[in-house]
PQR file of N, CA, C, O and H, with PARSE charges and radii, in Angstrom:
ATOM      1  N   UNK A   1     -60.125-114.567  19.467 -0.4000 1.5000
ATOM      2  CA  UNK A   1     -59.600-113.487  20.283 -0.0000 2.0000
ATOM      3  C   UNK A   1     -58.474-112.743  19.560  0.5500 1.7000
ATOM      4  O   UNK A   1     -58.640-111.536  19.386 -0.5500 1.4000
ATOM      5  N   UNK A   2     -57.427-113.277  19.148 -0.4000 1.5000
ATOM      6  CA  UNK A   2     -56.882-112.708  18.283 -0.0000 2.0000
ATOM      7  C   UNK A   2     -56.760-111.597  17.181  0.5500 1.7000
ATOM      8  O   UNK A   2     -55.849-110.781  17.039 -0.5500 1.4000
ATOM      9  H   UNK A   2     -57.292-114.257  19.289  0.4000 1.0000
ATOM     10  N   UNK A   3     -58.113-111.794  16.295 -0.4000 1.5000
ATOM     11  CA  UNK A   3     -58.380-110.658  15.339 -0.0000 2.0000
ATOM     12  C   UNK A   3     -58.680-109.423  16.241  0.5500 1.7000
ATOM     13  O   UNK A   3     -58.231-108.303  16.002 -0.5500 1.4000
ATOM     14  H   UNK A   3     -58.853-112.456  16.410  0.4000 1.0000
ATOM     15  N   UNK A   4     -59.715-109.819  17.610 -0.4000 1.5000
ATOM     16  CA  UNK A   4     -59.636-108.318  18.836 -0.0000 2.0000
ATOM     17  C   UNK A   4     -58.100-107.458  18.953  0.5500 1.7000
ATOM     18  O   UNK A   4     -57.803-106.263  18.930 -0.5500 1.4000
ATOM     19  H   UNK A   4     -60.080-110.730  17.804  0.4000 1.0000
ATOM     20  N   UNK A   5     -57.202-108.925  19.108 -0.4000 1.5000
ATOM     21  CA  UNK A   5     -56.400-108.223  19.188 -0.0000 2.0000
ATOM     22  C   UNK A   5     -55.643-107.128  17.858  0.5500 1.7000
ATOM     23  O   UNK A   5     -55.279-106.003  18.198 -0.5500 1.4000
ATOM     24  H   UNK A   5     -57.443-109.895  19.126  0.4000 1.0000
ATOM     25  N   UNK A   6     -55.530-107.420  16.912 -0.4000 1.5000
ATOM     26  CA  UNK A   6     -55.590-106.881  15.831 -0.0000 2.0000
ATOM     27  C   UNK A   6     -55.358-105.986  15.500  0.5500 1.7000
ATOM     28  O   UNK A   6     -54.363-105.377  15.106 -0.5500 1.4000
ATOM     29  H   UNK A   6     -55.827-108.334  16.635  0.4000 1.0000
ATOM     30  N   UNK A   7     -57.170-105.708  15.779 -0.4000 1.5000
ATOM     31  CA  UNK A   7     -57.894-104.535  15.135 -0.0000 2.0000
ATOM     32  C   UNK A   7     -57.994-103.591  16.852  0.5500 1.7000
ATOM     33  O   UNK A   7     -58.550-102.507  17.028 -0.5500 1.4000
ATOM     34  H   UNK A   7     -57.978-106.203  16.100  0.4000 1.0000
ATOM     35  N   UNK A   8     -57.360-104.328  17.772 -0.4000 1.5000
ATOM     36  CA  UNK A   8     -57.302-102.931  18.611 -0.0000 2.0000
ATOM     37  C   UNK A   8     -55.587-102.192  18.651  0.5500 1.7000
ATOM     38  O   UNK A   8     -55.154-101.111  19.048 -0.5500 1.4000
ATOM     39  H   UNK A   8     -56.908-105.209  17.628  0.4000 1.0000
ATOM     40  N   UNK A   9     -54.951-103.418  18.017 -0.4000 1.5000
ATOM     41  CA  UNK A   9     -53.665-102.793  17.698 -0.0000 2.0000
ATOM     42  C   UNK A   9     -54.123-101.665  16.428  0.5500 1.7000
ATOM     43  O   UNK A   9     -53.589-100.563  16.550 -0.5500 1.4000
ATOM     44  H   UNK A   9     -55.302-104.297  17.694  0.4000 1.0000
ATOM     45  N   UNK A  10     -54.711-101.770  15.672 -0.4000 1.5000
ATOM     46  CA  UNK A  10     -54.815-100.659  14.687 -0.0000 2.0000
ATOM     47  C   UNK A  10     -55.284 -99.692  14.936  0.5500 1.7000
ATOM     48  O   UNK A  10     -55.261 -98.610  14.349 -0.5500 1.4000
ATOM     49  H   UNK A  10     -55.145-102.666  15.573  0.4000 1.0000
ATOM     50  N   UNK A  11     -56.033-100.204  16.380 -0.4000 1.5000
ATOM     51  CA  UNK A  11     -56.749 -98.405  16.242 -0.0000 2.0000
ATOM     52  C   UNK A  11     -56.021 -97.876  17.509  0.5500 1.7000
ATOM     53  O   UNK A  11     -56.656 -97.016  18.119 -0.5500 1.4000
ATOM     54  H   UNK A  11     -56.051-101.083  16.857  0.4000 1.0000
ATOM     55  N   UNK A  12     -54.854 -98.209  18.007 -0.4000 1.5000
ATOM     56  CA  UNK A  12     -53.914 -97.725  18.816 -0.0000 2.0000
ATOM     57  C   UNK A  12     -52.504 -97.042  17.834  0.5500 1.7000
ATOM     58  O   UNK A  12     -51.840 -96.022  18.018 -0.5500 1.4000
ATOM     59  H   UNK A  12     -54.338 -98.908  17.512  0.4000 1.0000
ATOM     60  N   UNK A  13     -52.445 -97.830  17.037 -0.4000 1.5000
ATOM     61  CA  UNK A  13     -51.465 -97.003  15.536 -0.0000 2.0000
ATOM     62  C   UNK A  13     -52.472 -95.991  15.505  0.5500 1.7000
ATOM     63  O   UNK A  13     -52.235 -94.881  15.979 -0.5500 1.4000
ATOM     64  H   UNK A  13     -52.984 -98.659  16.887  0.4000 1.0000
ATOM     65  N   UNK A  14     -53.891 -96.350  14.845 -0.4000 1.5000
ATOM     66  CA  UNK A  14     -53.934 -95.050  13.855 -0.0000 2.0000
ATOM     67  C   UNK A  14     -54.272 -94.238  14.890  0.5500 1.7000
ATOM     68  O   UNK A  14     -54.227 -93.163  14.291 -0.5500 1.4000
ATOM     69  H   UNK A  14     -54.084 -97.253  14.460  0.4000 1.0000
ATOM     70  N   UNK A  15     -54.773 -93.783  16.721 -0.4000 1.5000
ATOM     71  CA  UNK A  15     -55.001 -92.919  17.073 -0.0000 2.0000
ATOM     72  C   UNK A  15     -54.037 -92.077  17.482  0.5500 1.7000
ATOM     73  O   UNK A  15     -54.271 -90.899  17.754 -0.5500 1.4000
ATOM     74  H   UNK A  15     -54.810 -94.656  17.208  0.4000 1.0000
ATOM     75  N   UNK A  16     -52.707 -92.697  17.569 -0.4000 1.5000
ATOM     76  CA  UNK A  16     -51.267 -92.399  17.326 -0.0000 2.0000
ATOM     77  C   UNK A  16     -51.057 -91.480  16.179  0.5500 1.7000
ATOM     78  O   UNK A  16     -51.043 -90.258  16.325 -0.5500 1.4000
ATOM     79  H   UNK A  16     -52.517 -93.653  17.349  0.4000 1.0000
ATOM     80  N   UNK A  17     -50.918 -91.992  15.197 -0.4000 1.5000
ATOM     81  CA  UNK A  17     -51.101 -90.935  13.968 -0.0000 2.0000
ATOM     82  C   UNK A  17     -51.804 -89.852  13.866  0.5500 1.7000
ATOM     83  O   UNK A  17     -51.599 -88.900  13.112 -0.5500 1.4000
ATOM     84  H   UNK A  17     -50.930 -92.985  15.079  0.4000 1.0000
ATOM     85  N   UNK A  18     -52.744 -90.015  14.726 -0.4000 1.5000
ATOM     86  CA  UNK A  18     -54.147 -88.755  14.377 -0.0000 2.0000
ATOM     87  C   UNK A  18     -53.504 -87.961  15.852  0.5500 1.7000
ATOM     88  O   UNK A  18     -53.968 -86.838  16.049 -0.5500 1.4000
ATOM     89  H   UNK A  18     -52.911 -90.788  15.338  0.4000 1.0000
ATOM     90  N   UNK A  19     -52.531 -88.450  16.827 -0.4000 1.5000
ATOM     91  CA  UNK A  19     -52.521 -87.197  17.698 -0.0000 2.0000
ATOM     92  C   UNK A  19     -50.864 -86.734  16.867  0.5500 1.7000
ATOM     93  O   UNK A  19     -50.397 -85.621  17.107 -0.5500 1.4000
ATOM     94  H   UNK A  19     -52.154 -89.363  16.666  0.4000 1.0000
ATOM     95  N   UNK A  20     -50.456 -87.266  16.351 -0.4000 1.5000
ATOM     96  CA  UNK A  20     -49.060 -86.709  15.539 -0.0000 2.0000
ATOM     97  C   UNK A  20     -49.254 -85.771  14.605  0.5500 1.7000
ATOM     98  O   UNK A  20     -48.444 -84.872  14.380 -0.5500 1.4000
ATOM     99  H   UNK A  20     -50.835 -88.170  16.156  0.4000 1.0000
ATOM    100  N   UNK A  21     -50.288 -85.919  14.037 -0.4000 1.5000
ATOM    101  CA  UNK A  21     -50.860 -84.965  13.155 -0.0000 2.0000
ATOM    102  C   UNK A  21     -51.530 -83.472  13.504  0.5500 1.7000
ATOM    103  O   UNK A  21     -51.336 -82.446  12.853 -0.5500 1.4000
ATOM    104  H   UNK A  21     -50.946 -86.650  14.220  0.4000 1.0000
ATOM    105  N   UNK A  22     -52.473 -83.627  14.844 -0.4000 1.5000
ATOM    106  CA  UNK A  22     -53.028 -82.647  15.448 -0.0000 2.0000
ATOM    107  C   UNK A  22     -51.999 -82.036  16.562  0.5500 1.7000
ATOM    108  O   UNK A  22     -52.410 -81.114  17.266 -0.5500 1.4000
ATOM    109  H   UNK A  22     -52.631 -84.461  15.373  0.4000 1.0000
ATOM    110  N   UNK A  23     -50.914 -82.438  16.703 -0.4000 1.5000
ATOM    111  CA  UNK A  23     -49.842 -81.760  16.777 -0.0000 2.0000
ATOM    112  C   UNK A  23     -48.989 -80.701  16.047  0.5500 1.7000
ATOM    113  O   UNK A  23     -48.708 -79.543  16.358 -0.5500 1.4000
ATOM    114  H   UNK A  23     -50.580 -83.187  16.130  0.4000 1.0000
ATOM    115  N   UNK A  24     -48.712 -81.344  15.137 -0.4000 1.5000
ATOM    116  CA  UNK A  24     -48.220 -80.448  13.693 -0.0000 2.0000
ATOM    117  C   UNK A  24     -49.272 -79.598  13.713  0.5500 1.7000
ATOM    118  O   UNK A  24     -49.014 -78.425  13.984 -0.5500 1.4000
ATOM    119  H   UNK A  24     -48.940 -82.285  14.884  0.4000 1.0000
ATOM    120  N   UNK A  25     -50.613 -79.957  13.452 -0.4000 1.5000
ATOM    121  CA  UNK A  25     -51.414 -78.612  13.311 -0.0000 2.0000
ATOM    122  C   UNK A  25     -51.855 -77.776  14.104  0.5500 1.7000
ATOM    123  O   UNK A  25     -52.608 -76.858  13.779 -0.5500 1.4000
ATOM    124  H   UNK A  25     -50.823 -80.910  13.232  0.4000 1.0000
ATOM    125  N   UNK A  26     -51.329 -78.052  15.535 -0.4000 1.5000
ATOM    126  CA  UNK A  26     -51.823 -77.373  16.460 -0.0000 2.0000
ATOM    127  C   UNK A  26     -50.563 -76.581  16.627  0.5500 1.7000
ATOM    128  O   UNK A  26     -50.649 -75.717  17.499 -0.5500 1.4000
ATOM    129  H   UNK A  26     -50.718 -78.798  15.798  0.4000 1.0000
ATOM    130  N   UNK A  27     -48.928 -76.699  15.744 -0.4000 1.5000
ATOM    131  CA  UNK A  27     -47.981 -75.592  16.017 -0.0000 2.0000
ATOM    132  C   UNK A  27     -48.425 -74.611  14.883  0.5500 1.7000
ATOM    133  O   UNK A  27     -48.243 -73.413  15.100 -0.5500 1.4000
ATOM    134  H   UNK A  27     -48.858 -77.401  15.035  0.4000 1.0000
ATOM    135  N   UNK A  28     -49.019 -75.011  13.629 -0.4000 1.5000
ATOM    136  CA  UNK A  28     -48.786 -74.306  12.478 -0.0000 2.0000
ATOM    137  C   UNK A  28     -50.145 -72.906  13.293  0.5500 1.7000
ATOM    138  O   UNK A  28     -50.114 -71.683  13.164 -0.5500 1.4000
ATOM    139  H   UNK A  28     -49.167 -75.985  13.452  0.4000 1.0000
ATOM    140  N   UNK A  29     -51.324 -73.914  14.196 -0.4000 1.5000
ATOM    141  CA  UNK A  29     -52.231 -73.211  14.702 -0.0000 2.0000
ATOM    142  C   UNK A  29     -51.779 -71.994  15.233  0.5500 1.7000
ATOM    143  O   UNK A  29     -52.033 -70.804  15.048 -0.5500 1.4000
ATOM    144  H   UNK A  29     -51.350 -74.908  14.300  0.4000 1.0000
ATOM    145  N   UNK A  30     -50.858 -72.804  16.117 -0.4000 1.5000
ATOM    146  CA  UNK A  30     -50.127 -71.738  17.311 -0.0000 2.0000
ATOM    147  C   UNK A  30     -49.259 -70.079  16.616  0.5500 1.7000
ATOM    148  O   UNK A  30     -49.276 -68.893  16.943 -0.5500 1.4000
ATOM    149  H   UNK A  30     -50.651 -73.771  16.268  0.4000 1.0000
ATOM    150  N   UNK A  31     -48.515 -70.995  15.416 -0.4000 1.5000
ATOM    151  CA  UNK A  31     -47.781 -69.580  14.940 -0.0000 2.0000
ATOM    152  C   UNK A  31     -48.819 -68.818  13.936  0.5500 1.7000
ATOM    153  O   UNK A  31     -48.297 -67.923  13.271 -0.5500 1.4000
ATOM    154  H   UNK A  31     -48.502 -71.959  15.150  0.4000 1.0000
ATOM    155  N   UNK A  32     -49.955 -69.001  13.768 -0.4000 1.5000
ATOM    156  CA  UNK A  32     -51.161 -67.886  12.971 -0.0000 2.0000
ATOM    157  C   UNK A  32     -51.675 -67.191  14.263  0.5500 1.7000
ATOM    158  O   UNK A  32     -51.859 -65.992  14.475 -0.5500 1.4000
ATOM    159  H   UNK A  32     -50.379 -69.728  14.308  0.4000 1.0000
ATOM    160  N   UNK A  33     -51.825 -68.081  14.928 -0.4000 1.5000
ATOM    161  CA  UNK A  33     -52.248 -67.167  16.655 -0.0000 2.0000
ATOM    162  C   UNK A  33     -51.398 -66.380  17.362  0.5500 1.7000
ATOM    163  O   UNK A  33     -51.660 -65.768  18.397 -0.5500 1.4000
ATOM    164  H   UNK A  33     -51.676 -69.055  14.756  0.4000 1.0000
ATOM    165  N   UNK A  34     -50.378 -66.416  16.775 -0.4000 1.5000
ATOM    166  CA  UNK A  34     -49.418 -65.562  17.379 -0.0000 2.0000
ATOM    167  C   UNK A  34     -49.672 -64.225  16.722  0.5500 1.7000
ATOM    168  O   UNK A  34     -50.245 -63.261  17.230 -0.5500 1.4000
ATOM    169  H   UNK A  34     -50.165 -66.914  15.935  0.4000 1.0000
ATOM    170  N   UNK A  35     -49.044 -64.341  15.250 -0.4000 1.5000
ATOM    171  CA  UNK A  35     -49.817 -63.338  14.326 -0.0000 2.0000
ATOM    172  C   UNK A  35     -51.147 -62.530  14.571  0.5500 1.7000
ATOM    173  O   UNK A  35     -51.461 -61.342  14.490 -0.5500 1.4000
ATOM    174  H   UNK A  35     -48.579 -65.124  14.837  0.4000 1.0000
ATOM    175  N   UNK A  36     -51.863 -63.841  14.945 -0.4000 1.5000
ATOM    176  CA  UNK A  36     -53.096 -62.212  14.941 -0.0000 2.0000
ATOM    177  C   UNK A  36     -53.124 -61.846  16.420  0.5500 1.7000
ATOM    178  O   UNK A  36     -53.877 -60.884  16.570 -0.5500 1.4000
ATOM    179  H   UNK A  36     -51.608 -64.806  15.011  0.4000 1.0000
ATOM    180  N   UNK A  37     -52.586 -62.253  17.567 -0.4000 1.5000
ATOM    181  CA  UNK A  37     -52.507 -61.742  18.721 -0.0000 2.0000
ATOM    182  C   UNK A  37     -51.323 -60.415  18.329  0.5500 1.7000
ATOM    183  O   UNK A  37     -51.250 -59.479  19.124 -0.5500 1.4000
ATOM    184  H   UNK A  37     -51.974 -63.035  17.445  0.4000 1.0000
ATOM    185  N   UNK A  38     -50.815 -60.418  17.612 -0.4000 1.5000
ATOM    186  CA  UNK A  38     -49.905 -59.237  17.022 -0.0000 2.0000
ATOM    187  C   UNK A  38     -50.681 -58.067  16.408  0.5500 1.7000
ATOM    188  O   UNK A  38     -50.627 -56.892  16.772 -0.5500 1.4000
ATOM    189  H   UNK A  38     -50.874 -61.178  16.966  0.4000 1.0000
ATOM    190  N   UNK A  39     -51.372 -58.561  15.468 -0.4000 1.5000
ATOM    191  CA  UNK A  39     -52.581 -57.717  14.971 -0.0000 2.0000
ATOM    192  C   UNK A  39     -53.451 -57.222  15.867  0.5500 1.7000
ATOM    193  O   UNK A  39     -54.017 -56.159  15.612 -0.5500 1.4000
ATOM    194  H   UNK A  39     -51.416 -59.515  15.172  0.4000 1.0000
ATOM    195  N   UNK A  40     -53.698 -57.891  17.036 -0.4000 1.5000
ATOM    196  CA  UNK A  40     -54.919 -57.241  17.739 -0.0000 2.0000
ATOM    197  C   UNK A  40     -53.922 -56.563  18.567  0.5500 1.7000
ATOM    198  O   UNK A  40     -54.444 -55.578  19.089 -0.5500 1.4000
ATOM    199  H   UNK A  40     -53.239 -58.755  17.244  0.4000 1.0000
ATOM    200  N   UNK A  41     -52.552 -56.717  18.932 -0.4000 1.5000
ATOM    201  CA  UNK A  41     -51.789 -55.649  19.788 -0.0000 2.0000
ATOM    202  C   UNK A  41     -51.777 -54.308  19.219  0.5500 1.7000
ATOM    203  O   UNK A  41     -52.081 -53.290  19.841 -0.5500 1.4000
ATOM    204  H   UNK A  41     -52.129 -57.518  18.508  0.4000 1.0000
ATOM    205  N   UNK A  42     -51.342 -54.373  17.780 -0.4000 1.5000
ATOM    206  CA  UNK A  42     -51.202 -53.321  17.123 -0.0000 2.0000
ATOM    207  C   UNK A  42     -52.997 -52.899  17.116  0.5500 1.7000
ATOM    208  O   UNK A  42     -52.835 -51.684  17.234 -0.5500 1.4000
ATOM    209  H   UNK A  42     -51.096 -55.200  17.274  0.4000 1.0000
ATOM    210  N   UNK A  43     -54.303 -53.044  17.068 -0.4000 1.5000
ATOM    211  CA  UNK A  43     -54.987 -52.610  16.881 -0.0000 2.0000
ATOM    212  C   UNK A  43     -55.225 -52.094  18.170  0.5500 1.7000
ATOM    213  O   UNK A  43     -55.835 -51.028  18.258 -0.5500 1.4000
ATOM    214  H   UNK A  43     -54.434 -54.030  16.972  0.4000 1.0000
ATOM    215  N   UNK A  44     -54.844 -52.674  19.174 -0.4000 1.5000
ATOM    216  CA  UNK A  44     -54.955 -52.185  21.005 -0.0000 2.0000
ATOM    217  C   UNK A  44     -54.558 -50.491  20.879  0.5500 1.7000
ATOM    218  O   UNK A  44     -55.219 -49.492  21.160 -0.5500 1.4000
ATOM    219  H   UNK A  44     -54.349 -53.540  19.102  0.4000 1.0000
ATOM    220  N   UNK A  45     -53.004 -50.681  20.261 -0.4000 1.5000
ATOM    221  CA  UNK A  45     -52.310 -49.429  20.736 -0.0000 2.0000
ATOM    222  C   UNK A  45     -53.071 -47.867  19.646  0.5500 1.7000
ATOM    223  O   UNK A  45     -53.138 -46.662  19.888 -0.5500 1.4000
ATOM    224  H   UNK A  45     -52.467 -51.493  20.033  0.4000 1.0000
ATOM    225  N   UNK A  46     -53.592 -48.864  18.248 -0.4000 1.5000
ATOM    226  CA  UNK A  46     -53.977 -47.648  17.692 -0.0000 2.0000
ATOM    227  C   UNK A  46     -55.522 -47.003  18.398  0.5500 1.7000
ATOM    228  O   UNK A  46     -55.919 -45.866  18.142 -0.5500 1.4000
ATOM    229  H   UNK A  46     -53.538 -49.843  18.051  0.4000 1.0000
ATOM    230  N   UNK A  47     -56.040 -47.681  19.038 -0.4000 1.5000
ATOM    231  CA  UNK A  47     -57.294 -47.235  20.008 -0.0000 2.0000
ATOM    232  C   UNK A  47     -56.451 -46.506  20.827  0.5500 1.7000
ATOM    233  O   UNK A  47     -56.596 -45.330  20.496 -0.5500 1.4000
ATOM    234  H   UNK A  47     -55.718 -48.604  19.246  0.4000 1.0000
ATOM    235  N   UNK A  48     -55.844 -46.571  21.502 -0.4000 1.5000
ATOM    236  CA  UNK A  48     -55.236 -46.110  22.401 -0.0000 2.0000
ATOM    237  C   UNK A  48     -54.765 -44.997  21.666  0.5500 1.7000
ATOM    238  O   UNK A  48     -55.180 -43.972  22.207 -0.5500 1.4000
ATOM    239  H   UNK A  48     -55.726 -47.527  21.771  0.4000 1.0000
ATOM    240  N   UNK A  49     -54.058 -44.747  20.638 -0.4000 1.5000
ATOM    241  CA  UNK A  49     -53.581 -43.160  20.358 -0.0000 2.0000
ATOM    242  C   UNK A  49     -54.823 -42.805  20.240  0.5500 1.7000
ATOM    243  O   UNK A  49     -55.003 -41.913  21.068 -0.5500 1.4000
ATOM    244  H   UNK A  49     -53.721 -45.579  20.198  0.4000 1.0000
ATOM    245  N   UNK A  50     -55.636 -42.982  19.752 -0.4000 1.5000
ATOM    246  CA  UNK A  50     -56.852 -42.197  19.746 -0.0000 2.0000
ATOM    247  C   UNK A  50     -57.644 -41.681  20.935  0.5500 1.7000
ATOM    248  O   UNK A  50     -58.278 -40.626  20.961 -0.5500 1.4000
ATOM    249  H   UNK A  50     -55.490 -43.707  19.080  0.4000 1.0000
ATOM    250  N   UNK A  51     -57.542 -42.436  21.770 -0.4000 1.5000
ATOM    251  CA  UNK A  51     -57.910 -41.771  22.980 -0.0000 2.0000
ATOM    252  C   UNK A  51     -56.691 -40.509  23.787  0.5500 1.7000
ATOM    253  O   UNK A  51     -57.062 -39.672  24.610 -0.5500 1.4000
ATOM    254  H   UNK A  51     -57.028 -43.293  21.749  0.4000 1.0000
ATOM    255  N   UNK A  52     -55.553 -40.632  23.401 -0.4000 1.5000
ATOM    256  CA  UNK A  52     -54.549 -40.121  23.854 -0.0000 2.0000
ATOM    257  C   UNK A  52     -55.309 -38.314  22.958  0.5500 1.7000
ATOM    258  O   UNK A  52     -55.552 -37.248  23.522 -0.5500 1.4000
ATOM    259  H   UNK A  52     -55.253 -41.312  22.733  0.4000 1.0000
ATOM    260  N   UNK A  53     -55.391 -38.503  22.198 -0.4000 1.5000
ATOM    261  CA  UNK A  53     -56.143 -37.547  21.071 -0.0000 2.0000
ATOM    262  C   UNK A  53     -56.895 -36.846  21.519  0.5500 1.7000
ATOM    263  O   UNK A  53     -56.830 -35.617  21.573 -0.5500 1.4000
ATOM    264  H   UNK A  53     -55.193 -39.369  21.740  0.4000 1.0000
ATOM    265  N   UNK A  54     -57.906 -37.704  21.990 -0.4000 1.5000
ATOM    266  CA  UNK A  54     -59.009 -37.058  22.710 -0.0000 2.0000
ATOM    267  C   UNK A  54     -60.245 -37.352  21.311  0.5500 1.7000
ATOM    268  O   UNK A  54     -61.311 -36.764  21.133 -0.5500 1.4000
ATOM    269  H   UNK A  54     -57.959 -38.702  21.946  0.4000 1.0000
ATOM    270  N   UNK A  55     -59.917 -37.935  20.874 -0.4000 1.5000
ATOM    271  CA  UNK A  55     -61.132 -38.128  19.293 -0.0000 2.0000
ATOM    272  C   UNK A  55     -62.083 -39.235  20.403  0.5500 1.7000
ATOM    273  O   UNK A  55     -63.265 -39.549  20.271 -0.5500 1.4000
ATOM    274  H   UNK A  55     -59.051 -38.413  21.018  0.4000 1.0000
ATOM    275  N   UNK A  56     -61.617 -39.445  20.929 -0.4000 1.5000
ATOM    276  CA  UNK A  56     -63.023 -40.987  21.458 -0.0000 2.0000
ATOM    277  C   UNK A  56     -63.708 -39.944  22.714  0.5500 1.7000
ATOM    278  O   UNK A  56     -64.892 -40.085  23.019 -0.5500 1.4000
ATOM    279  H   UNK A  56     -60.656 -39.190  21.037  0.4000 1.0000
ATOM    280  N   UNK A  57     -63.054 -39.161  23.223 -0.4000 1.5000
ATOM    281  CA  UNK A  57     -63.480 -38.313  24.403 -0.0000 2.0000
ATOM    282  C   UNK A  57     -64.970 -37.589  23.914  0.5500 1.7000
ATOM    283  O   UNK A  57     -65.568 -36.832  24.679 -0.5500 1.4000
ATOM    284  H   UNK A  57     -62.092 -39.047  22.975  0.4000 1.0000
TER
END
């Protein structure tokens, strides 16, 4: 019984590690998603002058 115990201690470390990790990458995720939610703002407003234009009309 013992070695159960073990090897379920290890895979309680390493699933520990693997959500510490997908953390970190889920901020580095977060600040590129910010970025292109920036990019698609700025691409919002340049549609938008264009309709202000009357070029899409």
């Amino acid at each position: 019984m013992k070695p159960r115990v073990f090897f379920l201690l290890f895979l309680l470390v390493a699933a520990m590690i693997e959500t510490g990790e997908s953390e970190e990458n889920e901020e580095g995720s977060n600040e590129s998603g910010k970025s292109t939610e920036a990019k698609n703002t700025d691409a919002s407003v340049d549609n938008e002058d264009s309709d202000i234009d009357g070029d899409s009309d």
